[in-house]
N, C-alpha and C positions, 0 to 999 in steps of 0.2 A: 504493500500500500504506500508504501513512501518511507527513503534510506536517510531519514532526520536523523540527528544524534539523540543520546537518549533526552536532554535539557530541552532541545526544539521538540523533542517527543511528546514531552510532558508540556512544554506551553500548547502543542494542540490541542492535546487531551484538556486542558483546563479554555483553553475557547470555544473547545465545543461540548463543554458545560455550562460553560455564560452564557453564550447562543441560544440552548434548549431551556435556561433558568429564564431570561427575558424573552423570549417568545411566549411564552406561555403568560404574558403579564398585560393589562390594557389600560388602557390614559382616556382620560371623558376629555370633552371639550374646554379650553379653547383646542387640544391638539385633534386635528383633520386627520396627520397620517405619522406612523412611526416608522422608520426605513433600519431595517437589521443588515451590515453587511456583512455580518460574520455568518449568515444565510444564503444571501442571493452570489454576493464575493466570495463564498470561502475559497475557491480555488486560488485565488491571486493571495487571499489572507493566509492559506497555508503554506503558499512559498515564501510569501515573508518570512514568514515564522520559519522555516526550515534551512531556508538562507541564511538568514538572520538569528537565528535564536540560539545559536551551538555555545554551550560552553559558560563561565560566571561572567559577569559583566560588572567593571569598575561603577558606572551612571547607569540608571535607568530614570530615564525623563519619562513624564509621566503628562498626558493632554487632558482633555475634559470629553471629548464625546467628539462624534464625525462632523465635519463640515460637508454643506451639499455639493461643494464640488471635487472632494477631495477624497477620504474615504467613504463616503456614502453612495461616490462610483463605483470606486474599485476596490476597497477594503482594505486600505496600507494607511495606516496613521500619517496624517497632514495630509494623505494623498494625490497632494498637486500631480497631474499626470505628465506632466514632461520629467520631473524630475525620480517619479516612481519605472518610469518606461526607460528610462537614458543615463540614469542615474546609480538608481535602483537595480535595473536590469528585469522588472520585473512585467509578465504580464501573462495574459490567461482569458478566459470565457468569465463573462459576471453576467448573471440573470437578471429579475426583476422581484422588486419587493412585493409580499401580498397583496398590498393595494397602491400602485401606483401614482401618485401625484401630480398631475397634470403642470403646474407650477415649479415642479421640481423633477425633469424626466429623469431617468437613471442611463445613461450611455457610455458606462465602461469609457476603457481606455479613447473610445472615440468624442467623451467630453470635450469640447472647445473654451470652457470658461476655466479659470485659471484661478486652482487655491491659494490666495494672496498667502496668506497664514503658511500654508508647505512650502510654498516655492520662497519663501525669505527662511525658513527652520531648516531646510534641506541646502539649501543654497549657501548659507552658514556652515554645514557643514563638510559640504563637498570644498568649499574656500579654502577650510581651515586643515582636513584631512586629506582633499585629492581625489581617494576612492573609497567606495562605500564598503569595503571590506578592512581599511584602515581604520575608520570610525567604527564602524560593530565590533572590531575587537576587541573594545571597553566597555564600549557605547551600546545603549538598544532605546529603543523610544516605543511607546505603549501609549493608548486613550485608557483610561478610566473605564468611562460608560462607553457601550459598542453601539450605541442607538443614537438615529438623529430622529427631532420631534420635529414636528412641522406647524405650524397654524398656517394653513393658507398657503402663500409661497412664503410668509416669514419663517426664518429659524427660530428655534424655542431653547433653550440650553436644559440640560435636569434641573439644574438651582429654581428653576420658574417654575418646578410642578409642584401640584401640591403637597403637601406635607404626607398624606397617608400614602400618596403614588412616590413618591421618593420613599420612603422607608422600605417596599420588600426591593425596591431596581438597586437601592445606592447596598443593602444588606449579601447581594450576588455578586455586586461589582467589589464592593470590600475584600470579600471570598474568594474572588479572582486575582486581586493584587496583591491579595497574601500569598496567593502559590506560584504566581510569577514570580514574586521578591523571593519565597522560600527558595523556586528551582535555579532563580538567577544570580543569589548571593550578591546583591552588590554591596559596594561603599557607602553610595549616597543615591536617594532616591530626590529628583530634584522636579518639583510640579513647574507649567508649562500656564503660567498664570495663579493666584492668587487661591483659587476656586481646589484646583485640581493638587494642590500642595494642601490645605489644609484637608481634604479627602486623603489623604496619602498618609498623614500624618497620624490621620482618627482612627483609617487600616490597619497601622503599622505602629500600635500604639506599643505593643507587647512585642517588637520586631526587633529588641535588644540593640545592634550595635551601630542600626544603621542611620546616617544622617542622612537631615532635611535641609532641602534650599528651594528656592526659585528662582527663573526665572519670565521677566517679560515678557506676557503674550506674545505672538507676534500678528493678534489680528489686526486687519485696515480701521477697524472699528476702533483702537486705541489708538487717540493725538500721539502718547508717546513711540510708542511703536511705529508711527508713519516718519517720526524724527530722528532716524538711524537706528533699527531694531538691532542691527546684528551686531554694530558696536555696543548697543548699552548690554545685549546680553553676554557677549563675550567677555563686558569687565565684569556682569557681578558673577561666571563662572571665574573668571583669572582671581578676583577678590574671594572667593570661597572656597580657595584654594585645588577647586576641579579642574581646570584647565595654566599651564603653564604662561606666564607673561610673553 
């Protein structure tokens, strides 16, 4: 079925228990549609992870949930598609979610809008490392939640559901980044915004020796991030001693 190592073994085995835990879960309105792409993606999601997952890892950065044009295409965290296709080297068949979004189509690799947010977090790291196997050999980057909410054609983030629908989604996804961090050992587990660090932190509360940081979204929706994202996160990784001057 696939020659993963046994680390990328066990990250799949544990996404395709997030997958089957939030499938099974439903959101009332304002949210129209909820898009899984650790479902209609998993093929392109599992060669991330098999590519990508071998071995402990120094960082695991840690996001908040899919962007529409990024992994809720193709199911690769950030998932900008030039840089998951050219970058990444990654690519495969992706289906369609249970109920399609008209506002929001799903078109795999052959998306034309551009996830501002990947292509400045990838783009930072292809910069700084070259090639994407120079950076995973520390490095691995993870979303939190694997679902994106919809109202409409607006994006909805978790933080904005209700309190009773956050408690069993945010209780799976907890569940999840505790066996990612268990099977991936790292040093420091560093969120990807504000949001996704203190989740990590609530996680990882009993997670003994591992440290916490952030930083800087890098979505278009943040002033500061439109004001050189990849500088300010470079220094407060070089300031937190993750990354060398």
């Amino acid at each position: 079925m696939t020659d993963a190592t046994p680390t990328a073994s066990a990250l799949i085995d544990a996404a395709r228990k997030l997958s089957d835990a939030v499938d099974a879960m439903r959101f009332a309105p304002p949210v129209t549609h909820v898009y899984n792409p650790l479902d209609y993606a998993w093929d392109v999601h599992r060669r991330y992870l098999e590519r990508f997952g071998a071995g402990r890892k120094r960082v695991v950065f840690v996001g908040m949930n899919p962007g529409p044009f990024g992994m809720a295409q193709i199911g690769v965290p950030f998932g900008e598609i030039a840089s998951a296709r050219d970058w990444l080297g990654l690519e495969g068949p992706v289906g369609q979610p249970r109920e399609t979004n008209p506002k929001r189509p799903v078109e795999g690799f052959a998306c034309s809008r551009s996830e501002v947010s990947g292509q400045r977090l990838w783009g930072l790291f292809r910069e700084r490392f070259g090639t994407a196997e120079a950076f995973f050999a520390e490095h691995f980057v993870a979303n939190y939640c694997p679902l994106a909410f919809f109202e409409g054609g607006r994006n909805l983030t978790p933080d904005r559901l209700p309190a009773a629908e956050q408690r069993p989604l945010l209780e799976a996804c907890d569940a999840h980044l505790r066996t990612l961090i268990t099977t991936l050992q790292p040093d420091w587990v560093i969120g990807i915004g504000n949001w996704a660090e203190k989740r990590a932190m609530e996680a990882l509360a009993d997670a003994g020796s591992v440290k916490f940081g952030r930083i800087l979204h890098p979505s278009p929706a943040s002033p500061a991030a439109n004001r050189g994202w990849a500088a300010a996160a470079t220094r407060q990784l070089v300031d937190m001693g993750i990354w060398p001057d």
